[in-house]
C-alpha positions in Angstrom: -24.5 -1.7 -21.5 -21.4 -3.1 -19.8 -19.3 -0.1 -18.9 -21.0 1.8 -16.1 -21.9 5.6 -17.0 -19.8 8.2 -15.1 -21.6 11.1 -13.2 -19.2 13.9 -13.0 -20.7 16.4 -10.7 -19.5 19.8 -10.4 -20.9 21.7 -7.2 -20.2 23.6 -4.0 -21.7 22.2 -0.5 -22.8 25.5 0.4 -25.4 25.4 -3.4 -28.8 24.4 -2.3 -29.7 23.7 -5.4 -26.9 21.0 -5.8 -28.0 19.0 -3.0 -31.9 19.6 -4.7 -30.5 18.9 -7.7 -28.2 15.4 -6.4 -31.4 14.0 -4.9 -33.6 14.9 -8.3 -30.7 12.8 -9.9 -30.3 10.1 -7.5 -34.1 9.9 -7.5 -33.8 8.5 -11.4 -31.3 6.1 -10.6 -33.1 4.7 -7.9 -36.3 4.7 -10.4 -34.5 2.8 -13.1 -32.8 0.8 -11.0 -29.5 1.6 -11.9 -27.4 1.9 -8.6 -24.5 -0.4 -9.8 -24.7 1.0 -13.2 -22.9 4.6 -12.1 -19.9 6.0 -11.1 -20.4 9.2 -9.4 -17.4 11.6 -8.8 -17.5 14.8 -7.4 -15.6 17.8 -8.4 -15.4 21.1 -6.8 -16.7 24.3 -7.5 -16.0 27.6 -4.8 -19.1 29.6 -5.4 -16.4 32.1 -3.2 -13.2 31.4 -3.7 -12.5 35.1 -2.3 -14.3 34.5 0.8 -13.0 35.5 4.0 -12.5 32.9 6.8 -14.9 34.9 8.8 -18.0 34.4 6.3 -20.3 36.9 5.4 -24.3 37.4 6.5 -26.1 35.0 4.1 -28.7 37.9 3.4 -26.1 40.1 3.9 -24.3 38.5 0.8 -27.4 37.3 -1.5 -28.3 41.0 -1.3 -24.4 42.5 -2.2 -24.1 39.2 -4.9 -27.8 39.2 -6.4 -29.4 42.6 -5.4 -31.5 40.6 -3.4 -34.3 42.2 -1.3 -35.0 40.9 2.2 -38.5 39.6 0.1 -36.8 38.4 -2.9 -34.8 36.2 0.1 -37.5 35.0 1.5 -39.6 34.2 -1.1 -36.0 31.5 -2.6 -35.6 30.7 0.8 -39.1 29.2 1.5 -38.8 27.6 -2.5 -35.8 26.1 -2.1 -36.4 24.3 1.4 -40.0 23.0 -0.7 -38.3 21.6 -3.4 -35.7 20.0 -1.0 -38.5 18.7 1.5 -40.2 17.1 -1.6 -37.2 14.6 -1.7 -36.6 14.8 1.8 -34.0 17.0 2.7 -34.4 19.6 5.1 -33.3 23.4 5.0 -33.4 25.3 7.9 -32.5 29.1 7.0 -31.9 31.5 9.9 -31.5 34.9 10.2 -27.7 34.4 11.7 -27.2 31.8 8.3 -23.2 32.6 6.9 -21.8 31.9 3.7 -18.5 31.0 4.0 -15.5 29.6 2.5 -15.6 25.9 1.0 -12.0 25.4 -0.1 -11.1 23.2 2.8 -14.2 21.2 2.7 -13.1 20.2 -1.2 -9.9 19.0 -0.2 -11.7 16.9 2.3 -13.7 15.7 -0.5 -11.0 15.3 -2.5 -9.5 13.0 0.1 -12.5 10.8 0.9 -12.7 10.2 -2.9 -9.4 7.8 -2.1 -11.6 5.8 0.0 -14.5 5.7 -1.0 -16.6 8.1 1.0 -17.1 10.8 -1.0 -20.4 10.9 -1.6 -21.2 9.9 2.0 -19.0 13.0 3.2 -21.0 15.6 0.6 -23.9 14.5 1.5 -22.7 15.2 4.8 -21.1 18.4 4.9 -24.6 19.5 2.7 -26.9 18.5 5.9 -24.0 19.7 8.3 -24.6 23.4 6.3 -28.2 23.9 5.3 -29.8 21.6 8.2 -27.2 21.7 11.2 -26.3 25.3 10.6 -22.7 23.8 11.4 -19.5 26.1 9.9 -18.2 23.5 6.5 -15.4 26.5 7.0 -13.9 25.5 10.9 -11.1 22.3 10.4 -13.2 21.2 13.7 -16.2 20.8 12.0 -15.2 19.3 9.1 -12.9 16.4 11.3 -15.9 16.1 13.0 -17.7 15.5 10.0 -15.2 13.2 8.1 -15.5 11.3 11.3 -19.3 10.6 10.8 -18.8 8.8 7.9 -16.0 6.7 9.0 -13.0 8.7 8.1 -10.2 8.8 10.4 -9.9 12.4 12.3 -6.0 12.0 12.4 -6.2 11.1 9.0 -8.8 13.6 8.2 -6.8 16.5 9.9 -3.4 15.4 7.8 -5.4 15.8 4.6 -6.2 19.3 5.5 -2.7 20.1 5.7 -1.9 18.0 2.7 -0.3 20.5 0.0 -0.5 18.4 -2.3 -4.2 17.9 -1.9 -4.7 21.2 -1.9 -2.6 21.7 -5.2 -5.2 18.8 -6.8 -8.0 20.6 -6.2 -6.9 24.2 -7.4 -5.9 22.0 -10.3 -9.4 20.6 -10.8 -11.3 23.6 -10.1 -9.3 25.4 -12.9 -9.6 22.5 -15.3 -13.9 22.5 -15.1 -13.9 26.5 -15.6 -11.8 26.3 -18.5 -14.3 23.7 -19.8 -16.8 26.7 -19.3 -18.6 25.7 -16.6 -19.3 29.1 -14.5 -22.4 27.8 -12.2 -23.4 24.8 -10.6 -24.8 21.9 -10.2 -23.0 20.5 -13.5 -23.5 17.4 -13.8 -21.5 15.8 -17.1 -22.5 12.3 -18.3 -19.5 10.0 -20.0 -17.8 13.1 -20.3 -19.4 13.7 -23.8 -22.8 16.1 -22.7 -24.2 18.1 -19.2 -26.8 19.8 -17.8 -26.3 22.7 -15.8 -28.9 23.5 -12.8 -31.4 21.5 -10.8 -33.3 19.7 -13.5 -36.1 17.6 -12.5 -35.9 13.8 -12.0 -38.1 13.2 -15.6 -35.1 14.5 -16.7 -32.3 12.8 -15.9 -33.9 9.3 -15.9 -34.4 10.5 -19.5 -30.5 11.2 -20.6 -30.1 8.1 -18.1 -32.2 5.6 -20.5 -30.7 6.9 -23.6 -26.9 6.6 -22.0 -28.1 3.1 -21.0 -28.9 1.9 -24.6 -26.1 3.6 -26.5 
């Protein structure tokens, strides 16, 4: 193989399963030994585009979203900080936990991509939300954040405003759901196949073997 394989991933930063997912998938390429034989890119995915700037309850909204019950919360909440201990990432769910609006934190993303700190910012913004219990939705927080992994906060706070930034990633997120992806993670291999949700690490270093012989 001398062309590397490109990782298109397709998530949200406020998805727990994309960052259980990402570390499933980084978990295989670490096992195969195949760090400098991927590209990763990341593309976004609003789980609520029509989310208010003020957030909503997180219980609040799995119940109006899912039909949730305060067990049927518990009961994914204490699954899904398991399966993200396992790899060693830490969720720590509270009862005063919002969801709230990611659009500003993909244009962020989107900017980092140009130098090369993407995935150091998602990874990030994911601990920022689900271990910090930080706001991805306040400028502040995400300056602050861009500024943790080496990103300029001047620079960081002009992307923000950046309309043409913004434009790109409206742009993006139009072009994935027209390609029919509707959840996440997504994560699309050479552009040619994908798997949609968490899937476990067996699994990817198995598309990840046959990619590499092909």
């Amino acid at each position: 193989m001398t062309q590397k394989i490109k990782l298109d991933i397709i998530s949200d930063v406020v998805c727990p399963w994309c960052i259980v997912g990402y570390n499933h998938l980084n978990a295989a390429i670490e096992q195969l030994g195949m760090q400098d034989k991927v590209e990763i890119e990341w593309h976004p995915f609003e789980l609520n585009p029509d989310m208010p700037p003020e957030g909503e309850e997180l219980r609040a909204h799995v119940a109006r979203k899912y039909g949730a019950s305060r067990e049927d919360s518990d009961r994914a909440r204490a699954n899904i900080a398991a399966a993200g201990a396992k790899y060693g990432f830490e969720f720590n769910y509270s009862d005063d936990m919002k969801m709230v609006n990611t659009f500003d934190a993909h244009v962020l993303l989107d900017y980092a991509k140009q130098l090369g700190k993407q995935t150091d910012l998602k990874m990030r913004l994911f601990a920022a939300f689900f271990t910090e219990a930080k706001d991805v939705s306040d400028r502040s927080v995400l300056i602050e954040q861009a500024a943790a992994v080496g990103i300029d906060a001047e620079q960081a706070r002009n992307a923000l405003n950046d309309e043409q930034l913004q434009q790109a990633v409206r742009q993006q997120e139009s072009h994935w759901q027209q390609l029919g992806i509707s959840s996440v993670p997504t994560v699309v291999f050479n552009r040619t196949s994908a798997l949609n949700g968490a899937h476990p690490q067996e699994t990817f270093a198995q598309v990840l073997q046959e990619l590499a012989k092909s």
